[in-house]
C-alpha positions as CSV (number, residue, x, y, z in Angstrom):
1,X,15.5,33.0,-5.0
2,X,17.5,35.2,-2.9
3,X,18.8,34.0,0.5
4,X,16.8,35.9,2.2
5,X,12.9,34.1,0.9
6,X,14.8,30.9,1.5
7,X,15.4,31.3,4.9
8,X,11.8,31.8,5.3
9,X,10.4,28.4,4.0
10,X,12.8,26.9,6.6
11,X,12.6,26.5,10.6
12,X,15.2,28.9,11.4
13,X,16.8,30.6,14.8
14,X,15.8,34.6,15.5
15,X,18.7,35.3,17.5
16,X,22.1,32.7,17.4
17,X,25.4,32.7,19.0
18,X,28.0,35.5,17.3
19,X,30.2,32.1,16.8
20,X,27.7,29.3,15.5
21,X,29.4,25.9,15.5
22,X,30.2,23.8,12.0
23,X,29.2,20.5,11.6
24,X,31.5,19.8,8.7
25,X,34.7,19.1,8.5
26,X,38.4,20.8,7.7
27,X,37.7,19.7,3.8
28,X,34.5,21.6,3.2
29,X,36.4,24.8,5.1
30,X,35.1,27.3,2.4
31,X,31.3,25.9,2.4
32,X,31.4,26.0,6.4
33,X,32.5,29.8,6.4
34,X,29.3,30.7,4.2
35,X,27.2,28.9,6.3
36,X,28.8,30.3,9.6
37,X,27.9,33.8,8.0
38,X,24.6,33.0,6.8
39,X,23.7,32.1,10.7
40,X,25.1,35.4,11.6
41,X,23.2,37.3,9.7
42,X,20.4,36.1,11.7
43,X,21.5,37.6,14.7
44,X,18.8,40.6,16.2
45,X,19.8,43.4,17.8
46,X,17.7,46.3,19.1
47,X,15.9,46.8,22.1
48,X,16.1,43.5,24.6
49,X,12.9,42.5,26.8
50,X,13.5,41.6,30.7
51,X,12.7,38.0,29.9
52,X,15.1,35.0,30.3
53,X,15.7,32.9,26.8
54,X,14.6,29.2,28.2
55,X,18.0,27.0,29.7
56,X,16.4,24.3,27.6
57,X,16.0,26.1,24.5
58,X,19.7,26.7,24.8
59,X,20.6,23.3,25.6
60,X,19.6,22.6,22.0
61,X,22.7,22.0,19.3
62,X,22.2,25.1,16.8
63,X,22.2,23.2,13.7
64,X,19.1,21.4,13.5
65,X,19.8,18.7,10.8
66,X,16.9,19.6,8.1
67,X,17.5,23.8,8.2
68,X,21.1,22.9,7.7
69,X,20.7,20.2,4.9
70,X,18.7,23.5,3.2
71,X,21.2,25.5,4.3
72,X,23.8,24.0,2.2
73,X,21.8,23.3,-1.0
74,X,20.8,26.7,-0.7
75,X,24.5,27.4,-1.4
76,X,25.3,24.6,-4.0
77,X,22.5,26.3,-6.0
78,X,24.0,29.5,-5.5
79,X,27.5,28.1,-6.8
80,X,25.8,26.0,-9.6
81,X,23.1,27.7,-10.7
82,X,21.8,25.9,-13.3
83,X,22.1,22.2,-12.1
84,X,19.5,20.0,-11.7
85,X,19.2,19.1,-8.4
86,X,18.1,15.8,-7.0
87,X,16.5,15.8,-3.8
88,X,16.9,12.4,-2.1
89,X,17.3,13.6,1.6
90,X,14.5,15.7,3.6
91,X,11.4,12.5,3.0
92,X,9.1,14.6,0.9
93,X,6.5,12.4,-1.0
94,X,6.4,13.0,-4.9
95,X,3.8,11.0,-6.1
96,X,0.1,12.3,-6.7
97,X,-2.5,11.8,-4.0
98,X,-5.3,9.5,-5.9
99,X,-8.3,10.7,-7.2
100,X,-10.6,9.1,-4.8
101,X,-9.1,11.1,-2.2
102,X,-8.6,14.0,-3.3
103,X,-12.4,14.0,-4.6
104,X,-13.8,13.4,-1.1
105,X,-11.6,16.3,-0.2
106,X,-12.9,19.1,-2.5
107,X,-16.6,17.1,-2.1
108,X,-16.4,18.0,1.2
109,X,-14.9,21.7,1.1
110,X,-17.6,22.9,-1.9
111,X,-20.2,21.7,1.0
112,X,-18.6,24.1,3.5
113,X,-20.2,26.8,1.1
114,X,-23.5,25.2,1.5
115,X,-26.0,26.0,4.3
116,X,-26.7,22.0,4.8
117,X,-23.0,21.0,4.5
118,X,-21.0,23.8,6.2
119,X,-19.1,22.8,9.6
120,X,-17.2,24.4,12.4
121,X,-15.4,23.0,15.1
122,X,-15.3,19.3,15.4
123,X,-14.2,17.1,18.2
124,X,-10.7,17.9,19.1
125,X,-10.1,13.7,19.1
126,X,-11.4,13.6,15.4
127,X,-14.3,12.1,14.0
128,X,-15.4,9.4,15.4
129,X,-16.0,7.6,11.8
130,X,-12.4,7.9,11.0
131,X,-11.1,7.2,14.2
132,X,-13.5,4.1,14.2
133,X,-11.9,3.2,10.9
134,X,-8.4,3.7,11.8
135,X,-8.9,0.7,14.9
136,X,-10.8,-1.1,12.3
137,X,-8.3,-0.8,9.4
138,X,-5.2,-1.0,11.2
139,X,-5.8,-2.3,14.5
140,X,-8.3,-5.0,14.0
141,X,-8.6,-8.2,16.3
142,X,-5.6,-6.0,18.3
143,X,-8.5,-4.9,21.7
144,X,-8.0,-1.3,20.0
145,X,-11.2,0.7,20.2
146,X,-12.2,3.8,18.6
147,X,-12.0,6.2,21.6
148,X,-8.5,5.1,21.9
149,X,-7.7,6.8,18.9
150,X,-7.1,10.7,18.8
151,X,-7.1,11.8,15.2
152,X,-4.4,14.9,14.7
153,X,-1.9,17.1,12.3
154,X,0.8,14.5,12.6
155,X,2.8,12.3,14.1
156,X,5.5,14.9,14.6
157,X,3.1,17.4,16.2
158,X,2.5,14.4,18.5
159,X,5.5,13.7,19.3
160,X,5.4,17.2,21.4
161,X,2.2,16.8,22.7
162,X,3.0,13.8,24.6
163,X,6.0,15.4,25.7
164,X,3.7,17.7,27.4
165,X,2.1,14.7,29.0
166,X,5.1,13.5,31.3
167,X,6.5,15.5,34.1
168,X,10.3,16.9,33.1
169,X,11.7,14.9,35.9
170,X,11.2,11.1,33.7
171,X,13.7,9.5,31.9
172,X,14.0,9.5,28.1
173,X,15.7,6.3,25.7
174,X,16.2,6.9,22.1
175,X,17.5,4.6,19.6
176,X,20.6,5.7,18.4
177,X,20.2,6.3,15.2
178,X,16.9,7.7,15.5
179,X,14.5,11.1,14.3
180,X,16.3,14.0,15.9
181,X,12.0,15.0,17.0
182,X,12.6,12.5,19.6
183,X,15.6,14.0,20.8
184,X,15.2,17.9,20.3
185,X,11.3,17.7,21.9
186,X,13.2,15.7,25.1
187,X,15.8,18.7,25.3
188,X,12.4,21.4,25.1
189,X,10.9,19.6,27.7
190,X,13.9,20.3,29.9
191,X,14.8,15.8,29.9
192,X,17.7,16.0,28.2
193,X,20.5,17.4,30.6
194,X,23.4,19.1,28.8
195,X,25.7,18.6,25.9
196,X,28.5,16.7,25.9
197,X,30.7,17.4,22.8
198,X,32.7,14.5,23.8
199,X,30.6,11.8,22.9
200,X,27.6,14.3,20.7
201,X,25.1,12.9,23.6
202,X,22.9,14.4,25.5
203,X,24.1,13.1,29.6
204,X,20.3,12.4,31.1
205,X,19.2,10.8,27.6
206,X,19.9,6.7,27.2
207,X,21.0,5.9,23.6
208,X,20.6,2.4,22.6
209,X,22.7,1.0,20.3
210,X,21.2,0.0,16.9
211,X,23.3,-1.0,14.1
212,X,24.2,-3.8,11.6
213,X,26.1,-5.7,14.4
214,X,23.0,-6.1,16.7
215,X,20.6,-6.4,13.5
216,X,19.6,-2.7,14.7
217,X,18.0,-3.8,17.9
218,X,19.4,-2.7,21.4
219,X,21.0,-5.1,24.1
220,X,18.3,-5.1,26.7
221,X,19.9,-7.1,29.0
222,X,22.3,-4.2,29.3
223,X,19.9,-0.8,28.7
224,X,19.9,1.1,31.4
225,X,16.3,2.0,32.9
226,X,14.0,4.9,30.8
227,X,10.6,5.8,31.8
228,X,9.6,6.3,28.1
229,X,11.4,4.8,25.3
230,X,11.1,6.1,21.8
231,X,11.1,3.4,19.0
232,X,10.5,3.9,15.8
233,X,9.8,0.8,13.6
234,X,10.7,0.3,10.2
235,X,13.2,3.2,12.1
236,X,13.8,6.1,10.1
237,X,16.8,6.5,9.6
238,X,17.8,2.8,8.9
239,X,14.8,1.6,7.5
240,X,14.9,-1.6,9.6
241,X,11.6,-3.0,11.1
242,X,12.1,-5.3,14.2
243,X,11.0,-8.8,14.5
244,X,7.7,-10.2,16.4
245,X,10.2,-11.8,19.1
246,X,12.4,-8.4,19.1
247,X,9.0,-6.3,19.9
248,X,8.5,-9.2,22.6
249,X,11.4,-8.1,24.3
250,X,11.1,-4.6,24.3
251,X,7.8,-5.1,25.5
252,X,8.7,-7.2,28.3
253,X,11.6,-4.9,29.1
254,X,9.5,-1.9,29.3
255,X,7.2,-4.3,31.9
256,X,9.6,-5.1,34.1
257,X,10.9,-1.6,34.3
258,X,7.5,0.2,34.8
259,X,8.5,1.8,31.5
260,X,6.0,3.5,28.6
261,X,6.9,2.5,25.2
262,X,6.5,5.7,22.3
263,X,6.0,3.9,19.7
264,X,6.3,5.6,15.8
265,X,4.9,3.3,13.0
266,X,4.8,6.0,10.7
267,X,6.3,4.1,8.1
268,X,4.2,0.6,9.1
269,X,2.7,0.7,5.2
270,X,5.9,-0.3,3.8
271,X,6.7,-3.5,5.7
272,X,6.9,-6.6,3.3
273,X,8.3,-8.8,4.7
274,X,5.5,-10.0,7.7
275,X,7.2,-8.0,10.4
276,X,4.6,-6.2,13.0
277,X,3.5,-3.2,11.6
278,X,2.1,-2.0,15.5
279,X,3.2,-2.7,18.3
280,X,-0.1,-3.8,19.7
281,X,0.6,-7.0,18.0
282,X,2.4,-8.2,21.1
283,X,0.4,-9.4,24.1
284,X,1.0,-6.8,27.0
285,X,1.6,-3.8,24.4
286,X,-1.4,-2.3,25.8
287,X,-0.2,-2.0,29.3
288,X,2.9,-0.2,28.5
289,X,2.7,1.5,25.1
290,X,1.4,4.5,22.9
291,X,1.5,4.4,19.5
292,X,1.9,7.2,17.1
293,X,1.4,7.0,13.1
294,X,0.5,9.6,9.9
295,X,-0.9,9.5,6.7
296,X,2.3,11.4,5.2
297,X,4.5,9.1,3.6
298,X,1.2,6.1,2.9
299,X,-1.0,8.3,1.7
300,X,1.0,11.4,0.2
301,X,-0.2,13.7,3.0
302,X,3.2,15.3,3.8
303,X,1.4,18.9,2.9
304,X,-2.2,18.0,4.1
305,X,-1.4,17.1,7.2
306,X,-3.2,14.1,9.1
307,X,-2.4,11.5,11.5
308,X,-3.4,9.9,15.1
309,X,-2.1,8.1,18.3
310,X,-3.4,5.7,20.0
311,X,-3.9,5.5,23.6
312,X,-4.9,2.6,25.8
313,X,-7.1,2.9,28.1
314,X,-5.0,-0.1,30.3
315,X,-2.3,2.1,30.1
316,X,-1.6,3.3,33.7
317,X,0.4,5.9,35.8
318,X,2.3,4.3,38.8
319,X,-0.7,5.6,41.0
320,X,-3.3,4.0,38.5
321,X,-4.3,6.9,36.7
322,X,-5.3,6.4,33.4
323,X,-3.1,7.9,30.6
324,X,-5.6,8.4,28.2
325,X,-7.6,10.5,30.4
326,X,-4.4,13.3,30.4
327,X,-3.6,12.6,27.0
328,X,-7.7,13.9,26.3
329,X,-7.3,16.6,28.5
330,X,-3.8,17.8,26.7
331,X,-5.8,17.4,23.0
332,X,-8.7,19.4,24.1
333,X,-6.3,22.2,25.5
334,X,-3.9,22.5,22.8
335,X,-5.1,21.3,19.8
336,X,-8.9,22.3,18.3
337,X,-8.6,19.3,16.1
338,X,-7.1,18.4,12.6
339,X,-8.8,20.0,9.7
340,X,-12.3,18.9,8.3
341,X,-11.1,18.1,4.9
342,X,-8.2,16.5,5.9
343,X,-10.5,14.3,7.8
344,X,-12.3,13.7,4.9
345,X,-9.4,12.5,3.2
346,X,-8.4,10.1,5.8
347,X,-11.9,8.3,5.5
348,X,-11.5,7.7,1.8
349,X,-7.8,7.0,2.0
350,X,-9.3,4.0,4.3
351,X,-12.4,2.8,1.9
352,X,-11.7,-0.5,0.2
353,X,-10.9,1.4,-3.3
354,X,-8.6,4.3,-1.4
355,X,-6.5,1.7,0.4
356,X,-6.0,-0.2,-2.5
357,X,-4.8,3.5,-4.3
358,X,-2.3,4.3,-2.2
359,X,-1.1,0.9,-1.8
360,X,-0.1,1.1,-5.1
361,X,1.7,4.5,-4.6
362,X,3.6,2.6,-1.5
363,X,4.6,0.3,-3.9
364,X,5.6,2.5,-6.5
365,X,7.8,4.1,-3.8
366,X,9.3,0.7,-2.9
367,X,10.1,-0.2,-6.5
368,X,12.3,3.2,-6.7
369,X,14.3,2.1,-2.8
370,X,15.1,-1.1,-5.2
371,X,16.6,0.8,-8.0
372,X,18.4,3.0,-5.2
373,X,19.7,-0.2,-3.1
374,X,20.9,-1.9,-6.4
375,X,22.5,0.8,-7.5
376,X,24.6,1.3,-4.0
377,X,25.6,-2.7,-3.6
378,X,26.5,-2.4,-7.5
379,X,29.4,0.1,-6.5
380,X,30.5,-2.3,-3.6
381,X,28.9,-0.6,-1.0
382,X,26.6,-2.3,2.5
383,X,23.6,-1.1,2.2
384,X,20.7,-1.6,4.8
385,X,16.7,-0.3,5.0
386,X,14.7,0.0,1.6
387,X,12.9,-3.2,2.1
388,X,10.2,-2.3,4.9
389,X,11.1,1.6,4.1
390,X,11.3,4.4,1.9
391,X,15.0,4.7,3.2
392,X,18.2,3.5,2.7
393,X,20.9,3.4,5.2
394,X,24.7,3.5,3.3
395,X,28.0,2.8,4.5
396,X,30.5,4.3,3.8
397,X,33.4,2.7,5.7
398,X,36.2,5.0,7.7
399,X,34.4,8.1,6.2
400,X,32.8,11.1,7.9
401,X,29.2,11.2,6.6
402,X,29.1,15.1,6.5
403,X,32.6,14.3,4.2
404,X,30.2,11.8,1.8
405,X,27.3,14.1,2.2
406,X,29.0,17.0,0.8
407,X,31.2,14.8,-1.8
408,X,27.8,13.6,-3.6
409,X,26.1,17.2,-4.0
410,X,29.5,18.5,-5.1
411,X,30.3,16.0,-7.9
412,X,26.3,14.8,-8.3
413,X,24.1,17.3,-7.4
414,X,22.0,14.3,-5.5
415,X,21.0,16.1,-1.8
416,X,21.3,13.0,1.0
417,X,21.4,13.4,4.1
418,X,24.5,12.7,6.9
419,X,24.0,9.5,9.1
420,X,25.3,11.8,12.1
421,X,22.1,13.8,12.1
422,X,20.5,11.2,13.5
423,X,22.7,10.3,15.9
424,X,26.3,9.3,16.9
425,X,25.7,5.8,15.9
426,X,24.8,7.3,12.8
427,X,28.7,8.4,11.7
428,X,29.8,6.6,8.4
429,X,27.0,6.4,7.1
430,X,23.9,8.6,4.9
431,X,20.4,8.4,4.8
432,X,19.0,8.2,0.7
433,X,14.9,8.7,0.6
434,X,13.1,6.4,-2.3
435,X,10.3,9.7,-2.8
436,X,10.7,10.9,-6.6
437,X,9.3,10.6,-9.9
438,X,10.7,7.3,-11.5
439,X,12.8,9.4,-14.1
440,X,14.4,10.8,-11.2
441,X,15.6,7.9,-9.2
442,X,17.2,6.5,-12.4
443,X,19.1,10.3,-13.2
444,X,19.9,9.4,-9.8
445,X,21.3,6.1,-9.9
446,X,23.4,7.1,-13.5
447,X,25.3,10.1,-12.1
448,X,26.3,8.3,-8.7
449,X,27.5,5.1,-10.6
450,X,29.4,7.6,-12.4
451,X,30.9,9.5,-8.7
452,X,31.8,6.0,-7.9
C-alpha cells in the first residue's frame, strides 16, 4: 500500500499549515521529519474561493491523535516491511459478531428484496421495539421509557449532535484524561477558546483532574462551574469506572450548579466489579443528565454501526423547556435514522440467547486485558483500567509517552497509543486495547517481556 491509498482510509486535513507542528520529541527527530512532509504534501493549491476557513476549525491542534497514530505505523511499515504488526492502540474489536445476530441481519436484508418485507425510511428515533428493549434491557426499574431513547450510528456521531443542541456561549468540563471527541466537537462548536501551548489546554474548557492520586475522580469541591460536563465511565482512556457514591457527587454537583451531565457508558458491558453501569442509577440523574452508549465494543459493531442516547424527559432548560423536545427536533433534521439492518441487529443482540452471545465475547475480551495487565505488573510496571474495560492505562514514570509510544513499535512492532492524546493528564503514560485474537495478545505479551 502506497502512501497515498493510506491516507484515504484515514480522517485527514485538505489543506494544513506549510509548517505542521510535531508531537514527538528531539529522539524520534528522523520519524518527525517524514511525518512533517507527509502533512505537507497535503497542502492544495489552485484556484481559492471568497469563503473564510471557520476560526474554530482552526482553533483545532493539527494532529488529531488517531490520523497520527496511522500516520506513524504507516511509516514503521514502510521501514520494516515485513513485520508483523500488532495493533493494540486505535479500539477496533476483533472478535466475530455471533451467529444469532448476524442471521437476523441478512434475515432481514434478503426481505428487503421481497415485496412483503421491503422497507424505506423508518423513524429517525429508531424503532420503537428496539428502543423499547434498550430501556427494558439496560434501564430497567431506572423511570427510563422507551421514547426517551433515540436509536442512532453511534455514540461518537452523538457526541456532535448534542453539540448542536447547546448554544456556543455554555461552558464545557472534560475529564482530563478523556476521548479527544469530547474535546475537538467543543472546539467545532466554537466552546473551546484558543490554544495555549503552555499548558496543551484549551482556555474556556475546565479539565478535571483524574488520575491514580484522586482514584481518577475529580475534586468537586474545587471544579470550577461547566454547563455540561462530559464523563465517560469505565473512562476511556483509563479504564476506571467510578463508584455509586462518586456518581452521587457528580450528580449532586451538576444540581447545585444548574449543570447537564454527558454521560458516555460506552464501555458499561465490561464492568465487573458492581460499579453503575448508567448513570441513571443515581436518584436525581434524570434531572440533570443524558446518557450516550453503542453497540461497538459489546456487541462487535465497530463497522456496523449502531447506538442510542437517552434523553429525559425531566431534563429541563433554565426556562423549563424540555430537552428532549430539541434533541427530537435536531434527530429528525440531521439524521434520517440508523440503518434497518443494523436495527435488526440490535434487537437480537438484546434477545435472551444474543445477550448471552456477546457476553461471552465481552468476556473473551476481558480475559485478553488480564493477560495484557499481568504481563505489564510482571515487568514492574503500575498498571490501572482492564478490570471494568477493554483498556489499560501504563505508567511509565519520568517518561514522555510519545518517547514509550515510539520505543515499543520500534523494538516490538506492538502499536499503543500515547497517554497525551488524551489529555495533559495523560503524560507518562500509554493507552494498550485488550481487542485481538488470543494468539495475538500472547505474541504481544512475549515480545514486550522481551523490550523490558
Amino acid at each position: 500500500m502506497n502512501y497515498l491509498q493510506f491516507s484515504s482510509r484515514v480522517c485527514m486535513p485538505s489543506c494544513i499549515s506549510s509548517q505542521p507542528k510535531t508531537i514527538g520529541t528531539s529522539s524520534n527527530s528522523e520519524n518527525e521529519s517524514k511525518v512533517g512532509k507527509l502533512l505537507q504534501s497535503q497542502k492544495v493549491t489552485g484556484h481559492c474561493t471568497k469563503v473564510s476557513r471557520s476560526v474554530n476549525m482552526e482553533k483545532l491542534q493539527n494532529e488529531y491523535l488517531f490520523p497520527e497514530i496511522f500516520m506513524r505505523e504507516f511509516l514503521h511499515t514502510q521501514k520494516y516491511p515485513h513485520a508483523r504488526v500488532i495493533r493494540l492502540g486505535i479500539g477496533n474489536t476483533t472478535e466475530p459478531i455471533p451467529d444469532i445476530i448476524t442471521s437476523a441481519m441478512a434475515e432481514h436484508a434478503h426481505a428487503l428484496s421481497t415485496v412483503e418485507g421491503y422497507r424505506g425510511y423508518g423513524a429517525e428515533q429508531g424503532h420503537m421495539a428496539l428502543r423499547m428493549s434498550i430501556a427494558e434491557r439496560f434501564y430497567k426499574n431506572m423511570g427510563i421509557e422507551g421514547n426517551e431513547v433515540f436509536v442512532s450510528d453511534g455514540a461518537q456521531c452523538d457526541i456532535s449532535r448534542l453539540q448542536m443542541l447547546f448554544g456556543s456561549n455554555v461552558t464545557v468540563a472534560v475529564q482530563d484524561p478523556s476521548f479527544p471527541a469530547y474535546i475537538d466537537s467543543s472546539v467545532i462548536a466554537g466552546r473551546a477558546g484558543n490554544f495555549q501551548e503552555e499548558t496543551g489546554k484549551y482556555k474556556n474548557i475546565v479539565y478535571l483532574n483524574c488520575r491514580p492520586e484522586n482514584n481518577f475522580f475529580p475534586d468537586l469541591s474545587t471544579a470550577s462551574r461547566a454547563d455540561l460536563i462530559f464523563f465517560c465511565s469505565p473512562n476511556n482512556p483509563t479504564g476506571n469506572a467510578a463508584s455509586w457514591h462518586q456518581l452521587k457527587q457528580l450528580v449532586e454537583f451538576a444540581k447545585s450548579n444548574g449543570s447537564i451531565i454527558v454521560y458516555d457508558s460506552s464501555y458499561a458491558a465490561y464492568i465487573s466489579d458492581g460499579s453503575p453501569r448508567s448513570i441513571y442509577e443515581i436518584p436525581g440523574a434524570r434531572e440533570v443528565a443524558i446518557e450516550i452508549s453503542s453497540f461497538s465494543k459489546f456487541a462487535g459493531f465497530t463497522g456496523v454501526r449502531l447506538g442510542w442516547t437517552v434523553v429525559p424527559e425531566e431534563l429541563l432548560y433554565a426556562n423549563g423547556f424540555p430537552v428532549i423536545k430539541d434533541y427530537n427536533r435536531i434527530v429528525c433534521t440531521c439524521f434520517n435514522g440508523a440503518s434497518n439492518i443494523a436495527q435488526a441487529g440490535g434487537l437480537a443482540c438484546l434477545s435472551a440467547e444474543g445477550y448471552q452471545a456477546i457476553t461471552n465475547v465481552v468476556d473473551y475480551y476481558k480475559e485478553n486485558a488480564k493477560i495484557i495487565i499481568d504481563t505489564f505488573r510482571a515487568l514492574g510496571l503500575k498498571v490501572y483500567g482492564g478490570k471494568n474495560a477493554p483498556y489499560i492505562w501504563v505508567h511509565f514514570q519520568g517518561l514522555s509517552s510519545w518517547d514509550v509510544f515510539n520505543e515499543i513499535l520500534e523494538k516490538t512492532h506492538i502499536v499503543t497509543i500515547p497517554g497525551k492524546g488524551f489529555g495533559p493528564a495523560g503524560e507518562g503514560y500509554i493507552r494498550v486495547g485488550a481487542f485481538g485474537h488470543r494468539e495475538t495478545i500472547l505474541e504481544a505479551s512475549a515480545r514486550l517481556k522481551n523490550l523490558f
